[in-house]
C-alpha positions in Angstrom: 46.1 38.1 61.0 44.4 40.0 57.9 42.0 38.3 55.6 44.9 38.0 52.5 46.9 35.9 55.6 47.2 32.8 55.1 46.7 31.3 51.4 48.8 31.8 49.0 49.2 31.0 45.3 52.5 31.7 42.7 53.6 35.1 41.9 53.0 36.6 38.6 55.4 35.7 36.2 54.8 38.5 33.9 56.9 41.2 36.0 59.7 39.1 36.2 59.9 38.8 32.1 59.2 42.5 31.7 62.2 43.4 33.9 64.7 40.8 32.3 63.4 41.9 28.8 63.8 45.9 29.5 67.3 45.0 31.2 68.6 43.0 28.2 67.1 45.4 25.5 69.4 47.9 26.9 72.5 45.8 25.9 73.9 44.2 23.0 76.3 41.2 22.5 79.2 43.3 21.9 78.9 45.6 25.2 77.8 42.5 27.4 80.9 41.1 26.4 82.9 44.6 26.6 81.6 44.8 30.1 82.4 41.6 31.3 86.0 41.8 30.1 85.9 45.4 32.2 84.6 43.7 35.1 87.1 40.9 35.1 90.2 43.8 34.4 88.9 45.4 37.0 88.8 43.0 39.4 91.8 41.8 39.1 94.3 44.8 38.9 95.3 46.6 42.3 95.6 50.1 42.4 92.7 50.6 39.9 89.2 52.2 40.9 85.9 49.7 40.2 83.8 50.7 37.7 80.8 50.3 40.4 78.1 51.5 37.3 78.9 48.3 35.1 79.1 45.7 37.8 76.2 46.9 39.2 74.0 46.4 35.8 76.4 43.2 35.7 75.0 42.0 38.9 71.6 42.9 37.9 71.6 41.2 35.1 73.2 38.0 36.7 70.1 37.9 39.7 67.7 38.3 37.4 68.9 35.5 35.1 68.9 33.2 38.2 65.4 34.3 38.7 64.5 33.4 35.2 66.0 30.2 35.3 64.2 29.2 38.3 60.8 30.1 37.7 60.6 30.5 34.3 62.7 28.1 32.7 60.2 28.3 29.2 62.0 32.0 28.7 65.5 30.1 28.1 63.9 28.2 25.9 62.8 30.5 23.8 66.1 32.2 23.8 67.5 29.1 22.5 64.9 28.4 19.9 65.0 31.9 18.5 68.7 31.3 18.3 69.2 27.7 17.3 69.6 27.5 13.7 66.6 26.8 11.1 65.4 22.9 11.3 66.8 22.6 14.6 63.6 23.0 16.6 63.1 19.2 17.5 66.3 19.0 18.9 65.4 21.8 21.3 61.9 20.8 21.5 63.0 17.2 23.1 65.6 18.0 25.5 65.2 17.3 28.8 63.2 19.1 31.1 64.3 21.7 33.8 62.7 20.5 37.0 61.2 23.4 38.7 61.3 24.2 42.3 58.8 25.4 44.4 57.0 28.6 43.2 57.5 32.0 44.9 54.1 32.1 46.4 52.3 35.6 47.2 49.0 36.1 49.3 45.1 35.3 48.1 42.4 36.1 49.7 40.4 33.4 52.2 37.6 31.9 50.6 39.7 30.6 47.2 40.9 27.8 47.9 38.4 25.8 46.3 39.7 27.3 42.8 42.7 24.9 43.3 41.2 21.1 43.4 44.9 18.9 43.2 42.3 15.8 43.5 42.6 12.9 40.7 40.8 14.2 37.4 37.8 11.8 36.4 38.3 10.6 33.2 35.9 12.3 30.8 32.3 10.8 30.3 32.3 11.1 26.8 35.7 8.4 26.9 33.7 5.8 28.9 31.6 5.3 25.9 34.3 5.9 22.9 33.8 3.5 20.1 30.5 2.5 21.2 26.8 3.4 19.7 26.5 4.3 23.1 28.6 7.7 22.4 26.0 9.2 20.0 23.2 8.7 22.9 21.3 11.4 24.8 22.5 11.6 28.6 20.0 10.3 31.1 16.5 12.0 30.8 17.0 14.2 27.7 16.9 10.1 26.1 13.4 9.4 27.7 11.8 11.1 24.8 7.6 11.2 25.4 5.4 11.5 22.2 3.1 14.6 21.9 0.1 14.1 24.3 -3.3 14.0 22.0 -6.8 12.9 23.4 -7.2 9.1 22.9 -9.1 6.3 24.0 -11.6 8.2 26.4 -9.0 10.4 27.8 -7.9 13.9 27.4 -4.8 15.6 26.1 -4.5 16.8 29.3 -5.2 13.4 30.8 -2.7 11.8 28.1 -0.1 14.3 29.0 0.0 13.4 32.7 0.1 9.7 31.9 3.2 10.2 29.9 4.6 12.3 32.3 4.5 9.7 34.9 5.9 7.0 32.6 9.1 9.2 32.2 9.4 9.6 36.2 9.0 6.2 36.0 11.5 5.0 33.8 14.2 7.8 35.3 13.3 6.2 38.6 14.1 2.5 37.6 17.1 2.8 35.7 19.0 6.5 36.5 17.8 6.9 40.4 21.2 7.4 42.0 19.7 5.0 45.0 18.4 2.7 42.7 21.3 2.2 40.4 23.0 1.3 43.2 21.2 -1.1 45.0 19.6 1.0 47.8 15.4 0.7 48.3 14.4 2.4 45.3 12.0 5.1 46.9 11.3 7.1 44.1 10.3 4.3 42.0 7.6 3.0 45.5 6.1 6.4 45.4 5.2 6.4 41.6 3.7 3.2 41.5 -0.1 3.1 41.7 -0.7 2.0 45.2 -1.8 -1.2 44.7 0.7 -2.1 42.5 3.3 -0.7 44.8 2.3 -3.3 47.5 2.5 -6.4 45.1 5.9 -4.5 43.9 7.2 -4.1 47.8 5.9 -7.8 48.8 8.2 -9.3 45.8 11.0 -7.1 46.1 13.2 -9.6 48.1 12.3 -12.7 45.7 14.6 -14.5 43.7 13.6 -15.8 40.5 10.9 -14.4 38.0 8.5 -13.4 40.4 11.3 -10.9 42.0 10.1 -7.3 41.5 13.8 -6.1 41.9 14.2 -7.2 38.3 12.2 -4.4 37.1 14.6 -1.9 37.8 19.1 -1.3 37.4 20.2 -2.3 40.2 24.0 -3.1 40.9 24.4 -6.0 43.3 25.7 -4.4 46.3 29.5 -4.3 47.0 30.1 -5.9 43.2 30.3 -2.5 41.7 29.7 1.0 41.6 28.6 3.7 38.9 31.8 5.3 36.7 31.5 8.8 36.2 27.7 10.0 36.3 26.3 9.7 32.9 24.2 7.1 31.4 23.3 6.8 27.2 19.9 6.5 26.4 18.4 5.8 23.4 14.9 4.9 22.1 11.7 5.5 21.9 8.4 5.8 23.3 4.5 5.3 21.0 1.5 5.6 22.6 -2.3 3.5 21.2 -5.8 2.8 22.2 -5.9 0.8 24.5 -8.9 -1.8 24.2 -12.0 -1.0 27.0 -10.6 2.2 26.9 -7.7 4.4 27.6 -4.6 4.2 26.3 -1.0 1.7 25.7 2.3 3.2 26.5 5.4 1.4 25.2 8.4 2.3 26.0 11.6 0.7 24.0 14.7 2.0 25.4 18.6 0.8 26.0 20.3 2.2 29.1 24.1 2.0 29.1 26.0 1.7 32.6 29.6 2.6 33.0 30.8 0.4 36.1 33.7 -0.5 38.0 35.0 -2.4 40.7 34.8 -1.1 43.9 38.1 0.4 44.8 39.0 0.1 41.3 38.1 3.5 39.8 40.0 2.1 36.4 38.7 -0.9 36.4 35.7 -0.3 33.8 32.8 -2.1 31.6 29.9 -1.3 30.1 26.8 -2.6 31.2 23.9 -2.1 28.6 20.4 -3.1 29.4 17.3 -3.0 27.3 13.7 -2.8 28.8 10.8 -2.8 27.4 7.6 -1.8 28.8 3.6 -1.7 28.3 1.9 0.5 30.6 -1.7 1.0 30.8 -3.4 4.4 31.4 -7.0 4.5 32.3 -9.5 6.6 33.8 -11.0 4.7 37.4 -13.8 6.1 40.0 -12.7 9.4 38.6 -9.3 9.4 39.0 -6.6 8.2 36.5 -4.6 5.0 36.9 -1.1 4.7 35.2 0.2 0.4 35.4 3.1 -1.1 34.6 1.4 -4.1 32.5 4.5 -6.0 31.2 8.1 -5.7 31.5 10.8 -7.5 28.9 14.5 -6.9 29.9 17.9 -8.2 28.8 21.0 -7.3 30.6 24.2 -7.4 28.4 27.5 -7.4 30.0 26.5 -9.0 33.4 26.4 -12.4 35.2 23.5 -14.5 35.3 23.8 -17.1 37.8 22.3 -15.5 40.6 18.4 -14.8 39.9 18.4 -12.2 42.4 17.1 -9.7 40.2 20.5 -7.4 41.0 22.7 -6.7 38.0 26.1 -8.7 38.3 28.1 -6.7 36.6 31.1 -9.5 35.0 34.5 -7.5 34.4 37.2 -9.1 31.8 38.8 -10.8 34.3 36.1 -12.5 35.7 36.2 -16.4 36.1 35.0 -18.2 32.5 32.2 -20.1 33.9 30.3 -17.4 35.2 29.5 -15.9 31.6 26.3 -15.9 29.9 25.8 -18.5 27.4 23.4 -18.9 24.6 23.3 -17.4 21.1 25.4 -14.0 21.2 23.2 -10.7 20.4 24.0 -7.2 19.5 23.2 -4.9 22.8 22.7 -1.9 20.7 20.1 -3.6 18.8 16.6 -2.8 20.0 15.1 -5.1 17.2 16.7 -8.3 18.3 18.4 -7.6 21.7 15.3 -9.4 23.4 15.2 -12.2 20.9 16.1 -14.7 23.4 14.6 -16.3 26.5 17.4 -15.5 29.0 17.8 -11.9 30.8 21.5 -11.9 30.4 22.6 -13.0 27.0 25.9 -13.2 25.3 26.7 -10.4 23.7 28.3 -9.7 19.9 31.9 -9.4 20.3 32.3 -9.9 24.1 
């Protein structure tokens, strides 16, 4: 068996409407009809010779038609429409449509197959965020906007720079870490940390309540949910300061906006926005420089707050009533008052 064996896709329907064009253009009404009535005379009176030349182009013309009308049924229509009289298009237009059968199918070579995925097409990202804020934001990292390093407090521009470059690993590491996002051990996020804070972090990772450390981080609660489509809006912003005794203060003020669904349920989806902000410290110690995490602030709209696990509960609209958050209801896309309130999972404007 040769390489083209094998796989096959449709033939080209291009020859087949050449050929029926050039075969028609040689014929007008009147003779298709004079040589039909031939054919028919012919046929049906002994003694006479055929006229083979006619039924031959007759017979032509029949096969191909049957070609045409069964795998090109869109030529027929555009017969009819070129012939139907003016203002009648609609009524063409909606008629029913000629079911196809299976195409006539030539060889490929091996190796394409890929080029054909018959798979369910994901809805678009851009429509799991329509009529949300959310649609105007920056996809994943581009959001995570640094300020231009400058020497400050003590430190370098060059020392400055690296800080904010390992606050923006940071953040991408808490809240768009594949892994992370859905509930896994967040490595990425371990290895950043400065190593004494990455053992407090680890040794509280597994606590409920506020002194969990999995709060710091977007993590679904395993098996409630899983991530739809893979983009997540970010907006916000990021100012650097002086930082008293030296160094400097990073804050970073950003929403991150989650489509979810159920598992199993690819079209069953919310929106789950979260808003963190964050104070980090950057330093120089015995030589070397020390990025912290110094305080994190977080509210999570859109999930469930009964837990205190520190995972996200993502609530869907069918969800039981009780398990809603309560409290004065907030606008998610609001960095100026979306952390007003005491609770991590507030009610939000409009849900």
């Amino acid at each position: 068996m040769n390489a083209l064996e094998g796989t096959v896709r449709p033939a080209d329907p291009d020859d087949i409407d050449a050929r029926f064009e050039a075969l028609v253009a040689q014929f007008d009404e009147d003779e298709i009809r004079r040589m039909t009535a031939a054919a028919e005379s012919d046929s049906f009176t002994p003694g006479r010779r055929r006229r083979p030349a006619v039924l031959v182009a007759i017979a032509g013309l029949i096969v191909l038609v049957g070609l045409v009308v069964t795998m090109r049924p869109d030529v027929l229509d555009k017969l009819r429409i070129a012939r139907s009289p003016a203002g009648n298009e609609d009524l063409i237009v909606s008629g029913p449509v000629i079911a196809r059968q299976a195409p006539v199918t030539t060889p490929i070579p091996d190796g394409e197959e890929g080029l054909f995925d018959h798979g369910p097409v994901p809805a678009p990202p851009a429509g799991l965020f329509a009529g949300t804020p959310a649609a105007g934001y920056a996809d994943g990292e581009q959001g995570l906007v640094m300020p231009a390093a400058r020497a400050l407090g003590g430190l370098t521009r060059e020392e400055v720079g690296r800080a904010l470059s390992r606050v923006r690993r940071l953040l991408s590491a808490a809240h768009l870490d594949p892994a992370t996002v859905r509930g896994e051990r967040p490595e990425e996020f371990i290895r950043l940390l400065h190593p004494r804070q990455r053992e407090a972090f680890l040794r509280r990772l597994g606590d409920s309540g506020p002194s969990g450390t999995r709060s710091w981080l977007f993590s679904l609660a395993p098996g409630t949910a899983e991530p739809a489509g893979d983009v997540v809006k970010v907006s916000g912003e990021t100012t650097i300061s002086k930082r008293a005794g030296g160094g400097v203060t990073i804050e970073a003020d950003y929403l991150f906006v989650h489509p979810v669904s159920r598992p199993g349920a690819p079209s069953t989806v919310t929106r789950i926005v979260e808003h963190h902000r964050n104070e980090f410290s950057a330093y120089r110690e015995d030589g070397g420089l020390v990025v912290w995490l110094a305080a994190d602030k977080s509210a999570v709209f859109g999930a469930n707050c009964t837990e205190g696990d520190g995972f996200v509960h993502p609530r869907f609209p069918d969800d039981p009533q009780g398990s809603r958050p309560s409290g004065e209801p907030a606008d998610p896309y609001d960095r100026a008052s979306g952390l007003s309130g005491e609770t991590r999972c507030p009610a939000a404007l409009g849900s």
